[in-house]
C-alpha positions, 0 to 999 in steps of 0.5 A: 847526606845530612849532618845528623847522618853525619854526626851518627858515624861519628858516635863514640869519637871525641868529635861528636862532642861538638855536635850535640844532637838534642841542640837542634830543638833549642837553637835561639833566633839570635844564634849566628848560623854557618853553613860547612860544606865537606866535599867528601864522604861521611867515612873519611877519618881526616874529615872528621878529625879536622872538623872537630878541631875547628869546632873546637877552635870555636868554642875556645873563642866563645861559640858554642853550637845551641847556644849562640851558633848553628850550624847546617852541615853539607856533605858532597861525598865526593860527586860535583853533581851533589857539591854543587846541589849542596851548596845551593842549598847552603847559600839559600839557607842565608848563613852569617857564614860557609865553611869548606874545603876542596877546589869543586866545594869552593868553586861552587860556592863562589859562583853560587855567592857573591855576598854570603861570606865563605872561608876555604881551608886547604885550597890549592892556588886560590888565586889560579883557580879564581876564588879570590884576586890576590892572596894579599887582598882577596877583594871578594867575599872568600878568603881562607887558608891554602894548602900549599904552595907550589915549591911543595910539588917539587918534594914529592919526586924526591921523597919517591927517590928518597923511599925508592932509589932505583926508581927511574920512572913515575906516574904523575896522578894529576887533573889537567882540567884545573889550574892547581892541577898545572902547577903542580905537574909544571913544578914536579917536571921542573925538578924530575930531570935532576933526579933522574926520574922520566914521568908518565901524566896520568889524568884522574879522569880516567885513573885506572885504566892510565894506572893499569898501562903505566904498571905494565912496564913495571920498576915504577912508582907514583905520586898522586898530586893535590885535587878533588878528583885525587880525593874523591877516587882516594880508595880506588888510587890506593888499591891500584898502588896495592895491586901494581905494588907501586910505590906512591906518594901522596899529596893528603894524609887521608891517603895514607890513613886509607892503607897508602905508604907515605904523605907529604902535606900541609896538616887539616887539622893546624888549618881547621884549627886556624880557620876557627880564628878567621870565622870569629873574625867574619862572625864579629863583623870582619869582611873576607876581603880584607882578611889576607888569604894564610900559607900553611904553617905546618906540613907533616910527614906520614908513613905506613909501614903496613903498607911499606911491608906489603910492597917489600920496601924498607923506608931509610932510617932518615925518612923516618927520623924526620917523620911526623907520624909513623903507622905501624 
């Protein structure tokens, strides 16, 4: 899909105001040029929203779209066969700079380039996965913001007992085949012991028929960890969880806005926000190497309580006391 494809979903959102259509004609041969490539499809809300907050962080700093940048928008839609045309596409396309997001995005693109500077956003263990040395000196041309670190894992089991009491077993949504996918599994186990909980792995690969087996024994729950492979099946993952009635956590807020029960996860839209300071940054003349990769600032707790209904649960007073945003 192509940007104007993606600017029209967009028509009626404040979003849109930062991709204004008629400036396509008028792009001055001294705009600086940057690539964005979304791993995910045009409809996703979460996309959207923290992609207009980094083009606002960029007009806040001065780069205005018409004016002084283009932008050449890429949509992977959730395929690696089309992430990986994609960003092909961008890296020919010479840009001053690529922006993306997701574990198959970035993996691409830094086997793609090792000059075009690429800025990631919520990326799961960046040094792990190879996209740059080390978080201090990434030492390539990435750099960029993660999207969590690993002791973050270890609050998904206890918000499940938290939501669920009774639960004793969970199924474990995890992508064995990626080092962020290890961890965060390692990291869950570590603590499911001291909460009573028996986990069952489930690979992403092969969800729903593992989904399906694990809900015939009934009195479950899930928790769905962090990958492209969680994101890319989102829809699918939180209609299974509807139908077995099984109580999940989940690992991106995206899940949540798409009818899931509860997230736990580090906010796109303070990453995307910060992320616009960054590509000023590169844009002005900054290496990524010497731009230390950022931690997330702020997780954010989301509950839906349609969906707590659907499954008859009542979610304890506490957890929504510390919740930051309850959908009703």
């Amino acid at each position: 899909m192509r940007r104007r494809e993606f600017i029209i979903t967009l028509g009626g959102m404040a979003s849109a105001a930062y991709w204004p259509l008629s400036a396509r004609a008028q792009q001055p041969s001294t705009a600086r040029r940057v690539g964005v490539l979304m791993s995910g499809k045009a409809e996703d809300q979460e996309a959207k929203d923290a992609l207009a907050a980094f083009m606002r962080g960029l007009a806040e700093l001065g780069w205005t779209e018409g004016r002084n940048l283009r932008v050449d928008l890429r949509l992977g839609a959730g395929d690696a066969d089309i992430i990986r045309k994609q960003a092909a596409e961008l890296v020919a396309l010479a840009p001053d700079l690529i922006v993306t997001y997701g574990s198959s995005a970035i993996g691409q693109l830094v086997q793609a380039t090792h000059t075009v500077p690429i800025l990631f956003v919520l990326a799961p263990d960046p040094v792990g996965s190879g996209f740059v040395d080390s978080l201090s000196r990434p030492g390539g041309n990435a750099t960029g913001f993660m999207a969590f670190e690993y002791s973050l894992s270890a609050k998904w089991p206890e918000l499940l007992k938290q939501i669920t009491p009774g639960v004793h077993r969970a199924a474990v949504l995890w992508d064995p085949a990626i080092p962020a996918g290890i961890g965060q599994f390692a990291t869950i186990q570590s603590v499911a012991p001291s909460l009573g909980l028996e986990l069952d792995p489930v690979n992403l690969r092969n969800v729903e028929q593992g989904v399906t087996a694990f809900a015939r024994s009934g009195g479950g729950g899930m928790i769905v960890t962090a990958s492209g492979l969680s994101v890319a099946q989102r829809d699918l993952i939180v209609s299974l969880a509807a139908e077995h009635k099984l109580p999940t956590v989940y690992s991106y807020r995206g899940f949540v806005d798409a009818g899931g029960l509860i997230s736990y996860a580090a906010s796109s839209i303070d990453q995307f926000r910060l992320a616009a300071g960054y590509a000023d940054r590169i844009l002005k003349g900054a290496k990524p190497a010497d731009l230390p990769v950022q931690a997330p600032t702020r997780y954010e707790l989301v509950v839906n309580l349609k969906a707590a209904k659907a499954l008859e649960l009542s979610i304890p007073p506490t957890v929504l006391a510390r919740a930051d945003e309850v959908i009703e």
